[in-house]
ROSE-169701 format. One record per residue (C-alpha): y, z, x; residue in three letters. Coordinates in nm, 2 decimals. Example, Ala and Ser with C-alpha at 12.3 -4.5 7.8 and 13.67 -1.06 7.14 Angstrom:
# residues 2
> py / pz / px / r
> -0.45 / 0.78 / 1.23 / ALA
> -0.11 / 0.71 / 1.37 / SER
# end
This chain:
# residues 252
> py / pz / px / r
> 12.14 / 15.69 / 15.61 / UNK
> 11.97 / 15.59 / 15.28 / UNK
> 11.62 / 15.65 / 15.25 / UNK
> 11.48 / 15.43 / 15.04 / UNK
> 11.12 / 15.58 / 14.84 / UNK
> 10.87 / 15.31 / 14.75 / UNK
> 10.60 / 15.56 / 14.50 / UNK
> 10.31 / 15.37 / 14.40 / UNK
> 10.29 / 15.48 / 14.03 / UNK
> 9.91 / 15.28 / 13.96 / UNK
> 9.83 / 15.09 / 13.72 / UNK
> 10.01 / 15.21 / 13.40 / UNK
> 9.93 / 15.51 / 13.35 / UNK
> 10.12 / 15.79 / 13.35 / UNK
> 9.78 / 15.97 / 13.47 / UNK
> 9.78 / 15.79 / 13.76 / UNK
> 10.05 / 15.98 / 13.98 / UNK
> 9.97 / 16.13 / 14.25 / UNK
> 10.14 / 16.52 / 14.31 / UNK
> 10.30 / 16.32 / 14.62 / UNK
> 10.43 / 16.07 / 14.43 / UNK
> 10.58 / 16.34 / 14.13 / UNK
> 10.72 / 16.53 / 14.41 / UNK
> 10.90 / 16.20 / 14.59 / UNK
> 11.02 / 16.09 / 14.23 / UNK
> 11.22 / 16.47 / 14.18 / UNK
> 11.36 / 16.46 / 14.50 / UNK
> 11.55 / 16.16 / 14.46 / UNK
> 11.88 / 16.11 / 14.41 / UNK
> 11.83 / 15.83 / 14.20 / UNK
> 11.58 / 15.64 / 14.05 / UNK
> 11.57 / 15.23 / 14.07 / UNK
> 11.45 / 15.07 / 13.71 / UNK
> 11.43 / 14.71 / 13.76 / UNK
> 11.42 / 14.51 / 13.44 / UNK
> 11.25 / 14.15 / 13.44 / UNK
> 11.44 / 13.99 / 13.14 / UNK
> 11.30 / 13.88 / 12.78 / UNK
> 10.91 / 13.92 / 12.70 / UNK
> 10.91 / 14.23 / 12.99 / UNK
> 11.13 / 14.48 / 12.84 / UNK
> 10.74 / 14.69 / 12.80 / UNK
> 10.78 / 14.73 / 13.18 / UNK
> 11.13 / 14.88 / 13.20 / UNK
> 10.93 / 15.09 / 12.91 / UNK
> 10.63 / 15.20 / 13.12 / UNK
> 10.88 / 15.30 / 13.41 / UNK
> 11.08 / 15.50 / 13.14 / UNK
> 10.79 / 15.70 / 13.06 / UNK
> 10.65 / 15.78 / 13.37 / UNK
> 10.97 / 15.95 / 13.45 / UNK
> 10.97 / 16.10 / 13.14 / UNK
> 10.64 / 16.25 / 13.16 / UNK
> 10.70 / 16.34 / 13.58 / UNK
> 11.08 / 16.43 / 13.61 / UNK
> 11.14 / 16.80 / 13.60 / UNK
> 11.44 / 16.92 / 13.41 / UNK
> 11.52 / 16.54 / 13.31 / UNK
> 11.54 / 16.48 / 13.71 / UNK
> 11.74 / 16.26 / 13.86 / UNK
> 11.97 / 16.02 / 13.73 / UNK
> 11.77 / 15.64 / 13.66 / UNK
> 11.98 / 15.31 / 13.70 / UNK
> 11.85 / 15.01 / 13.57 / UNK
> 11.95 / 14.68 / 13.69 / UNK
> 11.81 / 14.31 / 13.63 / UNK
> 11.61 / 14.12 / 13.87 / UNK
> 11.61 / 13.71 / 13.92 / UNK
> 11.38 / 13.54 / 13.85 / UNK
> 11.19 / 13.24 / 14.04 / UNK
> 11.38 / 12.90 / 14.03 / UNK
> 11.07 / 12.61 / 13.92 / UNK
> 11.28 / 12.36 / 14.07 / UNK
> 11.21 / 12.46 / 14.44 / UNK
> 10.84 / 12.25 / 14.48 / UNK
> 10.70 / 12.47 / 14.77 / UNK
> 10.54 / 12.79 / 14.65 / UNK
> 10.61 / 12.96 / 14.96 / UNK
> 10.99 / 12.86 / 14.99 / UNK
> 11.04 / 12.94 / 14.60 / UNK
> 10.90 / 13.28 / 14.65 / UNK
> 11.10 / 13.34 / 15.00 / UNK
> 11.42 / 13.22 / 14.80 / UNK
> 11.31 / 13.49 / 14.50 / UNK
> 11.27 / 13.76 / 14.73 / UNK
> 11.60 / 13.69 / 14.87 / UNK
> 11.81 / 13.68 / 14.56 / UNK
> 11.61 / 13.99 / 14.48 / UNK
> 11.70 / 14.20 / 14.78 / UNK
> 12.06 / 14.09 / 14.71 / UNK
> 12.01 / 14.24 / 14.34 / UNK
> 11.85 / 14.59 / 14.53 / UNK
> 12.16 / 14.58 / 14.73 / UNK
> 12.38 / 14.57 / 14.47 / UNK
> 12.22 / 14.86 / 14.30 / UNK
> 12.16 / 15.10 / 14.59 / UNK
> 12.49 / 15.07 / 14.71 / UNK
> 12.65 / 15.13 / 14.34 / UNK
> 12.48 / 15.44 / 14.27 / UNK
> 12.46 / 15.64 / 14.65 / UNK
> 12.67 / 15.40 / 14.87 / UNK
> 12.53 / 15.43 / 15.27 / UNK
> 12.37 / 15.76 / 15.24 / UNK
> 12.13 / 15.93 / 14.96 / UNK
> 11.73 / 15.90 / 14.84 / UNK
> 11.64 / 15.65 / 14.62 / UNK
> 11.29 / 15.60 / 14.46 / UNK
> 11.17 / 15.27 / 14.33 / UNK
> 10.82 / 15.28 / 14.10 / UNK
> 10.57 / 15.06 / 14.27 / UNK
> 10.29 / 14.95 / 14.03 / UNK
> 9.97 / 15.01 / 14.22 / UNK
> 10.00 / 15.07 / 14.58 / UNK
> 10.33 / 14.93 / 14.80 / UNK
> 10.05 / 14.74 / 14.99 / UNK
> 9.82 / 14.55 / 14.80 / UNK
> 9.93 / 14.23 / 14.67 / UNK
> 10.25 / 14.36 / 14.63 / UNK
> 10.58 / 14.21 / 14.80 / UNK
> 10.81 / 14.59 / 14.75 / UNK
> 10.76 / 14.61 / 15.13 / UNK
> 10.88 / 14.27 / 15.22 / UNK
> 11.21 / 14.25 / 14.98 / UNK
> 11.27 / 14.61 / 15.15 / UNK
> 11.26 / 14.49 / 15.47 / UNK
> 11.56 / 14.26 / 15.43 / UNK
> 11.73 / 14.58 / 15.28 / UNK
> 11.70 / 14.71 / 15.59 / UNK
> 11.89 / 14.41 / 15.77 / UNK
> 12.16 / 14.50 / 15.54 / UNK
> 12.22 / 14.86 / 15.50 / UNK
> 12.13 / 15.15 / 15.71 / UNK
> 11.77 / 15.23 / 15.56 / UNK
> 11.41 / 15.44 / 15.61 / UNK
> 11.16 / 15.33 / 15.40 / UNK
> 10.90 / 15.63 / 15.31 / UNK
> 10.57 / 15.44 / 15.12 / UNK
> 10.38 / 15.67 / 14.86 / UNK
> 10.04 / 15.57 / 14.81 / UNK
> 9.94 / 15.51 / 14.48 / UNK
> 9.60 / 15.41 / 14.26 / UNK
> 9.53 / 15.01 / 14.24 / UNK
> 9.41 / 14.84 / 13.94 / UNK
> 9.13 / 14.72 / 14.16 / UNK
> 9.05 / 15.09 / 14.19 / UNK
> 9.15 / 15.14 / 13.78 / UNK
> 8.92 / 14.81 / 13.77 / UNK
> 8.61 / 14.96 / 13.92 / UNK
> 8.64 / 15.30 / 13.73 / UNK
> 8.66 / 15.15 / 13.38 / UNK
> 8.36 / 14.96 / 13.43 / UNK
> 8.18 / 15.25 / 13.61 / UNK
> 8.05 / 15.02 / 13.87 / UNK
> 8.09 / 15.04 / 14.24 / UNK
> 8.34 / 14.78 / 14.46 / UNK
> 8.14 / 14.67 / 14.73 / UNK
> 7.69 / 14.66 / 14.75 / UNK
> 7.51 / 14.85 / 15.01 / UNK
> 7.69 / 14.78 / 15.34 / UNK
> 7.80 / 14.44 / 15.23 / UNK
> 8.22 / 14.37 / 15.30 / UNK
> 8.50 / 14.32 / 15.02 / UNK
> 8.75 / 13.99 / 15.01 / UNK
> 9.05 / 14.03 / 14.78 / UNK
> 9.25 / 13.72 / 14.71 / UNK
> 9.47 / 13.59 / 14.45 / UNK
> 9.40 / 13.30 / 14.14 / UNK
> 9.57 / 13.09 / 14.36 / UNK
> 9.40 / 13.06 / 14.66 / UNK
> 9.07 / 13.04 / 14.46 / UNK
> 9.18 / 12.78 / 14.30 / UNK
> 9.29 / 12.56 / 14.60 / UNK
> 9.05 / 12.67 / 14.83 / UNK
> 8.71 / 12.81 / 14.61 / UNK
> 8.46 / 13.04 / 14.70 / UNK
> 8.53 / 13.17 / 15.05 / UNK
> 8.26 / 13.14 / 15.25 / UNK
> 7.98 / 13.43 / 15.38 / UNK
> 8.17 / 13.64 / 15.06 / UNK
> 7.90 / 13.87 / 14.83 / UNK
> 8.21 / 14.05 / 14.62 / UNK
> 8.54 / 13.90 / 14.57 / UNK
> 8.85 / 14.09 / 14.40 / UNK
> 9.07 / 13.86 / 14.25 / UNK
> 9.44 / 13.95 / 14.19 / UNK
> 9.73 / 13.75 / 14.05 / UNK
> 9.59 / 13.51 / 13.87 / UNK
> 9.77 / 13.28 / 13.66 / UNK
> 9.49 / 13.26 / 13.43 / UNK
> 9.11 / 13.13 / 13.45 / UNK
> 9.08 / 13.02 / 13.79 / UNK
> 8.71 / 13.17 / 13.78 / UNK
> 8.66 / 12.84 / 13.62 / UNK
> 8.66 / 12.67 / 13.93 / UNK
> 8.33 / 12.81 / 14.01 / UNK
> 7.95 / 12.71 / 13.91 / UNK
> 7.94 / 13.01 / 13.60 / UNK
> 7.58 / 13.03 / 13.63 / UNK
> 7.61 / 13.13 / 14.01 / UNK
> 7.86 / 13.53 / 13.94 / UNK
> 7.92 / 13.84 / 13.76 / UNK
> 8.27 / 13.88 / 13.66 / UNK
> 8.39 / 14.25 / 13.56 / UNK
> 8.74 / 14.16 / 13.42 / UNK
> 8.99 / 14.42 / 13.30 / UNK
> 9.35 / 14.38 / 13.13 / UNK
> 9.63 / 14.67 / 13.19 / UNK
> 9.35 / 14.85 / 13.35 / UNK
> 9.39 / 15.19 / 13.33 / UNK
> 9.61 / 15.18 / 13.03 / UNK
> 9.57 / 15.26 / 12.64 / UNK
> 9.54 / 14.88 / 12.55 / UNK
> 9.28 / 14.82 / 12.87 / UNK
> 9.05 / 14.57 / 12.75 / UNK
> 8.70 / 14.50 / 12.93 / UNK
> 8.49 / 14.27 / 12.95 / UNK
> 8.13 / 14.20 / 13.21 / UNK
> 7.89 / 14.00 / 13.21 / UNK
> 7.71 / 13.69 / 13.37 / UNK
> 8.02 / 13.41 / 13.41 / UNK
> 7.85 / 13.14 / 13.20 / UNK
> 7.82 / 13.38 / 12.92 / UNK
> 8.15 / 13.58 / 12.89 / UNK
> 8.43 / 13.37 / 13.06 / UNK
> 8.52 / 13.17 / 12.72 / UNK
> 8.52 / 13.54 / 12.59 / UNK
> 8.79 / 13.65 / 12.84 / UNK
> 9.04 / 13.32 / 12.86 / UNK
> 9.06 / 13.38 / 12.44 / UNK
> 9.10 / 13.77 / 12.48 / UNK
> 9.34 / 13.74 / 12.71 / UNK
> 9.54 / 13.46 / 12.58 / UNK
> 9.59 / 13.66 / 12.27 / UNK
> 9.65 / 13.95 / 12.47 / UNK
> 9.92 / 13.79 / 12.68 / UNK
> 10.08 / 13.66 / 12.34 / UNK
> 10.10 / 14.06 / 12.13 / UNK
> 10.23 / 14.21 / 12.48 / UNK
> 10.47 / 13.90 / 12.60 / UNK
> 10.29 / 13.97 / 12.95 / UNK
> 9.99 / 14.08 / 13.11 / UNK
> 9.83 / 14.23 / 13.43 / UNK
> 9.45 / 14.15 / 13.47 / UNK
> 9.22 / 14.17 / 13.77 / UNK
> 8.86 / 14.08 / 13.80 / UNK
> 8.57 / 14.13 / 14.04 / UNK
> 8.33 / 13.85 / 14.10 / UNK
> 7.98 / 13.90 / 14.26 / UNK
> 7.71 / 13.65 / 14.33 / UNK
> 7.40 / 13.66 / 14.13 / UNK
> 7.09 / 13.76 / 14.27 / UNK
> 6.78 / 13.58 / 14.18 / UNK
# end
């Protein structure tokens, strides 16, 4: 039997481990370091140095391995993704089997948590249709948690719910309705825009949680130029780049 260890690792920072998730990492036999191709190589990097800075001893042995990517041809988002995760399990196949054949403990770095707006979970689960396989799920700090603490504000007002949603399906759909606070994940960049700016407060955060984290709050008419330049330039020095944002309505 393989059991397969999915460690939320947060946001970027090595800081961010949890004791359970250092302790998953050194009882592994081996260690799963997907790399995303040209532009990403700093996230191969962040992986390295997490295990660096948690393995004891040099700990176990860390195989890195390429991962498709998305084909643009297929028109339906849902189908391209559902095609990607499939060549991708193929890909965790591949690599699980080379290093620990049908029976060992692997760990795979999750950023954030396994759960939130990640799809770890899902490409794991058609693992498990091919290859005899317990999943174990660590826990780990979100960057909509990193998000809150950097701006020292709370997530949610007094007694009031919490949506979190993706750029997308702001985009498509807008505001959603009887929503105070909305977390948005995922986003391609600027979909805020789709929204009266003189109505929110955005709280908007770039590799939260990291050394290069960059800020920036304020009312949405007044800041969002502000954060589509930042992180545009951002996005070009890093070749990538992970940003969240909290929107609340404005009270009069």
């Amino acid at each position: 039997m393989i059991e397969l260890l999915l460690v939320g690792v947060g946001a970027g920072n090595p800081k961010h481990l949890t004791l359970e998730a250092i302790e998953a990492l050194n009882s592994a036999d081996v260690i799963l370091i997907p790399r995303k191709g040209p532009g990403k190589d700093d996230l191969a990097g962040l992986r390295r140095a997490i295990c660096r800075d948690a393995l004891h001893n040099g700990g176990p042995h860390q195989h890195e391995f390429d991962l498709p990517v998305r084909d643009p041809k297929t028109p339906d988002y849902i189908q391209r993704v559902n095609n990607w995760h499939d060549a991708i399990s193929a890909a965790w196949i591949d690599a699980i089997t080379s290093q620990v054949g049908n029976s060992g403990r692997v760990a795979f770095l999750v950023w954030g948590d396994p759960s939130l707006y990640d799809s770890t979970l899902r490409i794991a689960e058609r693992v498990q249709t091919k290859l005899p396989l317990s999943l174990t799920v660590i826990p780990g700090i979100t960057s909509v948690q990193a998000l809150t603490a950097g701006h020292a504000i709370p997530l949610n007002t007094l007694g009031a719910p919490v949506t979190i949603t993706t750029g997308r399906q702001l985009r498509e759909h807008g505001w959603p309705d009887n929503t105070e606070t909305l977390v948005v994940m995922l986003d391609a960049g600027g979909a805020f825009e789709s929204l009266p700016p003189e109505d929110f407060d955005i709280w908007w955060s770039a590799f939260a949680g990291m050394p290069e984290e960059v800020r920036i709050a304020g009312p949405l008419i007044s800041v969002a130029n502000d954060i589509l330049e930042t992180r545009s330039k951002a996005r070009a020095d890093h070749g990538w780049i992970m940003d969240v944002y909290l929107l609340r309505r404005r009270t009069a």
